[in-house]
N, C-alpha and C positions, 0 to 999 in steps of 0.2 A: 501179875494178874491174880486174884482174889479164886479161890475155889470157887466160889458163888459164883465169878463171870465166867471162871474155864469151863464148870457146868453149862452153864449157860451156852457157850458158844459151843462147846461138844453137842448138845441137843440142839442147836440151827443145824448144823454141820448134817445129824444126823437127820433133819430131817428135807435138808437138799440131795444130800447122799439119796437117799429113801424115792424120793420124786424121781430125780434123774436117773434111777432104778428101772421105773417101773416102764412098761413097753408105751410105745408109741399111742397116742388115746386118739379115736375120731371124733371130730367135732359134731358129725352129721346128729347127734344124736340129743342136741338140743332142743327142747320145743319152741314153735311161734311166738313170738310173743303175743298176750290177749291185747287187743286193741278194740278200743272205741269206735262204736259207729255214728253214723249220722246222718239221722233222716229231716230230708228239706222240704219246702216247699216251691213249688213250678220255676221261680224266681231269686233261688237259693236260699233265703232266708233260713234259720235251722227253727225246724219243730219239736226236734228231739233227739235225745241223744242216747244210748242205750251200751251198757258194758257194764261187765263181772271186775274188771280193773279200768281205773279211769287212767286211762295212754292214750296218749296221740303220739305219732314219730314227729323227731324235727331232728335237723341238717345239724351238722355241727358247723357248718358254715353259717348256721341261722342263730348261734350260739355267742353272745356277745362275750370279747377277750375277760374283760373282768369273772363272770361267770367260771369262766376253766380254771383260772386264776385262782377262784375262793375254791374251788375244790380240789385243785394241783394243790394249795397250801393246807387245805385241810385232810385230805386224806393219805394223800403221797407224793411229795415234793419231787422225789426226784424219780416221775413216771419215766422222764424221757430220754433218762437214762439208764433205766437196768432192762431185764430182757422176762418181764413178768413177774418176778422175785425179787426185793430189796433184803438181804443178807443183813445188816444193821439192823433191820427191821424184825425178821426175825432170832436175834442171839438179843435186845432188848425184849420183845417179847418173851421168848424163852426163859429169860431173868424172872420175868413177873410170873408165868407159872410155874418156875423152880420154886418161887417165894408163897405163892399159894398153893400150889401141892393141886395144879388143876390145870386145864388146858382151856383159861380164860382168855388172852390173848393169841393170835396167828401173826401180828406181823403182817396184813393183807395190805396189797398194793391195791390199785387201781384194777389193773387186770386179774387179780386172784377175786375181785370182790363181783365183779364181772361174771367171771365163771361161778361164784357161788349164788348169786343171783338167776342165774342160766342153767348148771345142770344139778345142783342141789337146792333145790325150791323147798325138802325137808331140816330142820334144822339139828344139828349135831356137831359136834367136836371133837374127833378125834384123833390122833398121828395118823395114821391111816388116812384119816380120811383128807385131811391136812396137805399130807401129802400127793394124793392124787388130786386139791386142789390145785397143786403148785405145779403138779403136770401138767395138769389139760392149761393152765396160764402159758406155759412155757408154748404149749402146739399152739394159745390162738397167737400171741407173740409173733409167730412165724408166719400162719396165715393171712394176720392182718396190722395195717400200721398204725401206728399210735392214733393219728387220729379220727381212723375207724375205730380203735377200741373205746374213745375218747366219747364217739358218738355212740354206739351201742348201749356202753356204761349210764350214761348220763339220760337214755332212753329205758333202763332196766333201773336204777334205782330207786328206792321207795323214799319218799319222803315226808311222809305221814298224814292223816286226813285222808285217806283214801286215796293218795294221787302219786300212781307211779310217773317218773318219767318227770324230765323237764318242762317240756310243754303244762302239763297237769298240774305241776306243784307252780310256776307262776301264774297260772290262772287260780290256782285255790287259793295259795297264798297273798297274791297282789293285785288279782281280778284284771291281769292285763297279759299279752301275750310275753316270749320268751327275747323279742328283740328290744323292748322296754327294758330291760331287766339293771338296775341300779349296781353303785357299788354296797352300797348298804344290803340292797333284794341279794343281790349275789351272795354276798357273806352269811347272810341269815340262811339263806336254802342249803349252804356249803356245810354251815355248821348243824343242822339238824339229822343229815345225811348219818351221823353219829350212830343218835337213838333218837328216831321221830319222838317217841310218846315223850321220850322225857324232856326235849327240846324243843317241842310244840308252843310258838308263840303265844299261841290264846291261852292255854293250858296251863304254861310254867315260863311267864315271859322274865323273870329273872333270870331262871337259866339260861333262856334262850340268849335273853341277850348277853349274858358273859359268853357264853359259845361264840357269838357271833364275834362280841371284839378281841377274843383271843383269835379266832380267822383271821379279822382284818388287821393286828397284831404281825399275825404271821405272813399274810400278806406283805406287810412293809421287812420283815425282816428279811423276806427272798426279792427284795426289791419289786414286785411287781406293782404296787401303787410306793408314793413318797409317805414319811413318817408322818408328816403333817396332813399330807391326805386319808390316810386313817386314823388319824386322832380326832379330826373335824366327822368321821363316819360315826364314830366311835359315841359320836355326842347326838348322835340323831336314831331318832325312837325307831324302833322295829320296822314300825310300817305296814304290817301286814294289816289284814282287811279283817273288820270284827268277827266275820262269816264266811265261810267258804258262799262264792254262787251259788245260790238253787237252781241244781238243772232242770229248772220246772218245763213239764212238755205240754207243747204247745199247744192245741185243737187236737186232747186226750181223745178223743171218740173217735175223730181218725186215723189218728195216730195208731189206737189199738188195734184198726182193720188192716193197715198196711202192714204191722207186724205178722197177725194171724195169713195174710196172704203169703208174703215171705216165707211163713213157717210152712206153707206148704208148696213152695215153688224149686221145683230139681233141681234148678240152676246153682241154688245156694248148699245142695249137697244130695247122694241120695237114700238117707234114713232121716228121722225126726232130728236124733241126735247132733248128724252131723253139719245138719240146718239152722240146730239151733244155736250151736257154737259157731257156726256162720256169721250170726245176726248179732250175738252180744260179744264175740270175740273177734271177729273176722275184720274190723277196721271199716267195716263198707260205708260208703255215701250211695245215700239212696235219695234221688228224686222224684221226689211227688209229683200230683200232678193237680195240688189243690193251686187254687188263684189266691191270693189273699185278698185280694178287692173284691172277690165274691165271696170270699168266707164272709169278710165282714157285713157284707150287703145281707147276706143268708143270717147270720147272728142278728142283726139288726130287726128285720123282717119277722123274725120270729118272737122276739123278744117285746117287740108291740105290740101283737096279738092279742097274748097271755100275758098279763101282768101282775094277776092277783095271786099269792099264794096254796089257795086252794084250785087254781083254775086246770086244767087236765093238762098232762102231756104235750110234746108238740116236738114235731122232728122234720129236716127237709134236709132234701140229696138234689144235687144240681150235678148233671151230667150233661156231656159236651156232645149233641146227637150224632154228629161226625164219625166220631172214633169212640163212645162210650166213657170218654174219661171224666172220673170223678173230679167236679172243678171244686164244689163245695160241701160241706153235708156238717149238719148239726143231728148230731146223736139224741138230745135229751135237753133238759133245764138246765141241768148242773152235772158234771164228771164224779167232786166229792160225795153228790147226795145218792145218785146211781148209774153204776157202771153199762146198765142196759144200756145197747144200741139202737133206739126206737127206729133206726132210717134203713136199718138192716135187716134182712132175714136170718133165721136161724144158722144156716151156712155160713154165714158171713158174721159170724158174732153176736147176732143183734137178739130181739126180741121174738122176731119171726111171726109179729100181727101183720093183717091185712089193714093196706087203708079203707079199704071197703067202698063205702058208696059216695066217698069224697073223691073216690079216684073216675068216678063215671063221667063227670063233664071232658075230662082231659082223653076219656078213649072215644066220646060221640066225636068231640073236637077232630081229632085225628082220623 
């Protein structure tokens, strides 16, 4: 053995020594993950979508085999057999910052990369702290089985463009859900997991796609696809979609009123604060109670009216006299040109004019 590797394997050593040191770590002390919410319409359709991190959860049951596959082979082959720590993994790392005089490399499994994801959301490098990754990997280990950690992991990773999380990144990346997901999609999500920015298909599709066919590379060589099935991958384009989706929101003028209600309803928490991380973190599905066949009937309506550029204003709210529920409402002309709510009072967002004396037929009526 080479000074260089007995160095090398003395600092792994030292640094499992060091972890299985240190005392027993609780898990409780992880945060939520931020999730995406989603507000519909009466009939589910989605109107919008709202979060500080774009996640959805999915099942790892929901997870097609190839998928686990290009990330078993690209991150840590042999998840499913060590207990949190791969020891090869790190005495080669160890090698490479004996060789840069830096603590570039950790050596991170599956489960270490998990926990740094989870209770290190600041970024740094140090033994220290290296270590008490490798602990808390070791407690969830014990807690949970692989492939719970499998799904956890694969719901906490970033994979750039804004989309944490499995679910997120085959919608950004291939505009379709997580049970579509190719051998080709697989390998490309598998290899960007690396370094998003610098593996971002649109961005730097060179790179990407070597990333990618070293995956499916390594793929064949742990046998989980045949060598001719990744050779024939190997030869097909990226795939990915010019553009992430625009999550453009859908009937914005009401959209903005069901927010502002939200923000003031106890149920979602009881400060501003903790309402507000409710709404854009909290995962919630919120159903409306707009129609879409009378929104469009309401858009329509309105839209005949008024149709010259110069012509005034024009706003209308369809509510269901039974229960009060808003079935339709058109805010204004246009959302981009002004955010005012002309169908609303001041309370409620809006402009807070009166209709005036266009309202007098409909209270003689009554």
């Amino acid at each position: 053995m080479t000074r260089r590797r007995a160095a090398a394997v003395l600092a792994g050593a030292a640094l499992v020594a060091g972890a299985c040191s240190l005392p027993p770590v609780e898990l409780e002390g992880q945060k939520p993950l931020a999730l995406r919410s989603t507000i519909t319409s009466a009939n589910g359709s989605r109107l919008a979508r709202l979060f500080k991190e774009n996640r959805g959860l999915t099942s790892i049951n929901d997870v097609p085999r190839l998928m686990i596959d290009a990330v078993l082979a690209a991150e840590d082959a042999r998840f499913f057999s060590h207990d949190g720590y791969d020891v090869r993994s790190i005495v080669r790392a160890a090698l490479v910052n004996w060789r840069t005089g830096d603590v570039a490399q950790g050596g991170s499994t599956i489960t270490q990369q998990y926990v740094k994801n989870t209770f290190f959301r600041e970024p740094g490098q140090t033994f220290a702290r290296k270590a008490r990754e490798l602990r808390l990997a070791v407690e969830v280990e014990h807690r949970y089985s692989k492939r719970e950690i499998l799904e956890r992991y694969l719901n906490t990773v970033y994979f750039g463009d804004g989309a944490y999380g499995i679910r997120a990144a085959a919608e950004t990346f291939f505009g379709h859900g997580v049970e579509r997901l190719s051998l080709t999609n697989s390998a490309l999500l598998a290899a960007v997991i690396k370094s998003p920015a610098s593996y971002d298909p649109r961005d730097h599709p060179r790179l990407a796609r070597e990333r990618r066919d070293y995956v499916l590379g390594r793929m064949a060589d742990l046998s989980f696809v045949s060598t001719d099935r990744a050779a024939r991958a190997q030869r097909r384009p990226l795939g990915a979609i010019a553009q992430p989706p625009p999550w453009i929101t859908q009937q914005p003028y009401f959209v903005e009123a069901v927010k502002r209600e939200l923000l003031e309803d106890p149920r979602l928490g009881a400060t501003p604060l903790e309402r507000e991380r409710a709404l854009w973190k909290g995962g919630l599905h919120i159903r409306s109670t707009l129609q879409p066949e009378l929104q469009k009937a309401a858009q329509v309506a309105t839209e005949s009216v008024l149709t010259e550029p110069g012509d005034p204003e024009i706003a209308l709210i369809a509510i269901r006299p039974s229960n009060g529920e808003i079935v339709a409402m058109v805010g204004g002309r246009d959302w981009s040109e002004s955010q005012v709510n002309l169908a609303l009072g001041v309370e409620g967002g809006g402009s807070g004019r009166q209709p005036g004396s266009s309202f007098k037929p409909i209270v003689a009526a009554t």
